[in-house]
C-alpha positions as CSV (number, residue, x, y, z in Angstrom):
1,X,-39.5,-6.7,37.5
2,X,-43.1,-7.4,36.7
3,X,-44.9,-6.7,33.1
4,X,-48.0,-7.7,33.8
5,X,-47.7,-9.8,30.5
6,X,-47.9,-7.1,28.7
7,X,-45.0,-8.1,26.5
8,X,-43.3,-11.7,25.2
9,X,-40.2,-13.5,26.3
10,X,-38.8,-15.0,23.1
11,X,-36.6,-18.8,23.6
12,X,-33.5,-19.1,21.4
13,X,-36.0,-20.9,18.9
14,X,-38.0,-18.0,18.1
15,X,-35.2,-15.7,17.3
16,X,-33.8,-18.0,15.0
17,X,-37.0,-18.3,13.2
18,X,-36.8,-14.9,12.7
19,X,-33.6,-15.0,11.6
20,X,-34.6,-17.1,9.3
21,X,-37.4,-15.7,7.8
22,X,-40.1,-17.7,9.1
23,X,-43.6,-16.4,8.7
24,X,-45.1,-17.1,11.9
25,X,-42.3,-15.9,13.8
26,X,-42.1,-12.5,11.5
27,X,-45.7,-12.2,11.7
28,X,-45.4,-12.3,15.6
29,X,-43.6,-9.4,15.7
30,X,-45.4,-7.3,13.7
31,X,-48.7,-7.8,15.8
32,X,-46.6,-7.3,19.0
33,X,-45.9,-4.3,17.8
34,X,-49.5,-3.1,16.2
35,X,-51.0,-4.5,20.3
36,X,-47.8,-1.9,21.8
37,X,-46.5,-5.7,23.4
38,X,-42.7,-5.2,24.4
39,X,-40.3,-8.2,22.9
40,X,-38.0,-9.6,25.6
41,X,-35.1,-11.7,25.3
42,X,-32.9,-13.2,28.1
43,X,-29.2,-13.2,28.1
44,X,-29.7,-16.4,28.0
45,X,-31.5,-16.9,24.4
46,X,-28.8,-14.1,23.6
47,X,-25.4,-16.6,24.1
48,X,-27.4,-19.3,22.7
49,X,-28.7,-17.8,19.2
50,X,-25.0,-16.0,19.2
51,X,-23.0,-19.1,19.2
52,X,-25.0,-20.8,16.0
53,X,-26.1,-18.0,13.7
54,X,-25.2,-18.2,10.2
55,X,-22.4,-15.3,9.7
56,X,-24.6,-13.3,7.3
57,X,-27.4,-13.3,10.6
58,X,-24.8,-12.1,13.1
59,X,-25.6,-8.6,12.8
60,X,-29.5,-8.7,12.7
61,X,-28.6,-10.8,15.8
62,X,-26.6,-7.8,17.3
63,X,-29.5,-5.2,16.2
64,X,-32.3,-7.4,18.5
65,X,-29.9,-7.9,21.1
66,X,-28.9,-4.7,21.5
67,X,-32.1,-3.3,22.3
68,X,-33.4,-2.1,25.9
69,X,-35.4,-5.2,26.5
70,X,-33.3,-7.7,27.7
71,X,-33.0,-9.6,31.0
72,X,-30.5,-10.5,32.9
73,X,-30.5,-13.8,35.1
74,X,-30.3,-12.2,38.2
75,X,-30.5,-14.3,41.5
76,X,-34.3,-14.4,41.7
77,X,-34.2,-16.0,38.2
78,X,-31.7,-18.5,39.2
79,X,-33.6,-19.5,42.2
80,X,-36.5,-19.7,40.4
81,X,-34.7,-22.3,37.4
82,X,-33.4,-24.4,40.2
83,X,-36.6,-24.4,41.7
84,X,-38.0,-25.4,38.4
85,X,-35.9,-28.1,37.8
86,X,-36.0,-29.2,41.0
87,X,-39.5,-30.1,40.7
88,X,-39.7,-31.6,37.5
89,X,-37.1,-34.2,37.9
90,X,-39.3,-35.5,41.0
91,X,-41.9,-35.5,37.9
92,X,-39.6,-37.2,35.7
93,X,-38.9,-34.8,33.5
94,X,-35.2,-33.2,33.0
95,X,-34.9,-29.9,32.3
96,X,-31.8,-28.3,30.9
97,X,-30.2,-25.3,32.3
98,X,-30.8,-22.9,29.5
99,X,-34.3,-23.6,29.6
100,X,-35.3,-23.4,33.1
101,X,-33.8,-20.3,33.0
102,X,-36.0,-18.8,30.2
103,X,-38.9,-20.0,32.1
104,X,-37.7,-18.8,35.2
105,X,-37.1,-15.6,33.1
106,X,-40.5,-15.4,31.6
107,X,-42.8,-16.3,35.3
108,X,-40.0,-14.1,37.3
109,X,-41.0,-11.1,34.6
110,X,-44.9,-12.3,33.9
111,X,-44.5,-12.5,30.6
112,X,-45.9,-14.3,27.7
113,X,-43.1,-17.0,26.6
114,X,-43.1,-18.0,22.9
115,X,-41.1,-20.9,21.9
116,X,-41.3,-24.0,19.9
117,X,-39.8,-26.5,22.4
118,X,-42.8,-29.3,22.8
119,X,-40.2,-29.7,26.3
120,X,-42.2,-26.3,27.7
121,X,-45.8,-27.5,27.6
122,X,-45.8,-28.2,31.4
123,X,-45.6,-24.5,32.1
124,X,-49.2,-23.4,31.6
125,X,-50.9,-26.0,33.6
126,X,-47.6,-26.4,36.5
127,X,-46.7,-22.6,36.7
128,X,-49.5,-20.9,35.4
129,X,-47.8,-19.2,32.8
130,X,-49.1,-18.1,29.5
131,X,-47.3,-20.1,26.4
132,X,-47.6,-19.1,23.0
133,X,-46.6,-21.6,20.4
134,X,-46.1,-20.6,16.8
C-alpha cells in the first residue's frame, strides 16, 4: 500500500488530542482536509485510544475509527516493527511494541506520521520518514 505521503498516520497521542480539544491537533485536521491529505490511523492507535477514552469521547472515537482509512498490521508491517526494534536496541534505544508498529505503519504506507512522542525523533534521520510534531 503506498500513498506517496499524500496523507498522515495519526499515533494514539494525536487522536486523543483531538479528543480533547486541542488546537494544534484540531487545526491539523482541518488543513489536511483544505490540502485533500487522507487521515490514517492504525488498528493499532485504534485499541490503544479505545481502552483510555473518557466515556463521553467513546463515540467521537467510534466516528474516526470507523472511517475507510485505517490500516491493518498486516505481515509486512510486523516485519517491518521487528525490524525496527531490532535495530534500535543494538542503538540502545527500546522501542515498545505499539510504537514500532505505528512506524512500521506509517514507512510500510509512506506516510506522514504525526505524534507527540519525543521517543519517535529517530525516524526522520534512521528511516527517512517525514515526522510532524504538533
Amino acid at each position: 500500500m503506498t500513498h506517496n505521503n499524500s496523507g498522515y498516520l495519526f499515533d494514539s497521542n494525536i487522536v486523543i488530542a483531538i479528543l480533547d480539544n486541542d488546537h494544534s491537533a484540531v487545526d491539523l485536521v482541518r488543513q489536511a482536509q483544505n490540502e485533500k491529505r487522507r487521515i490514517f490511523f492504525s488498528t493499532i492507535t485504534e485499541c490503544e485510544v479505545l481502552s483510555g477514552i473518557k466515556h463521553n469521547q467513546f463515540l467521537v472515537a467510534e466516528r474516526m475509527f470507523s472511517s475507510k482509512h485505517m490500516i491493518h498490521v498486516d505481515s509486512a508491517i510486523a516485519r517491518k516493527a521487528a525490524s525496527i526494534q531490532s535495530e534500535q536496541r543494538s542503538n540502545g534505544r527500546k522501542i515498545k511494541t505499539p510504537d514500532a508498529l505505528i512506524i512500521a505503519t506509517a514507512f510500510t504506507a509512506n506516510l506522514i506520521l504525526v505524534s507527540r512522542d519525543a521517543d519517535m525523533n529517530f525516524v526522520t534521520n534512521e528511516y527517512g520518514m517525514t515526522l510532524l510534531k504538533i
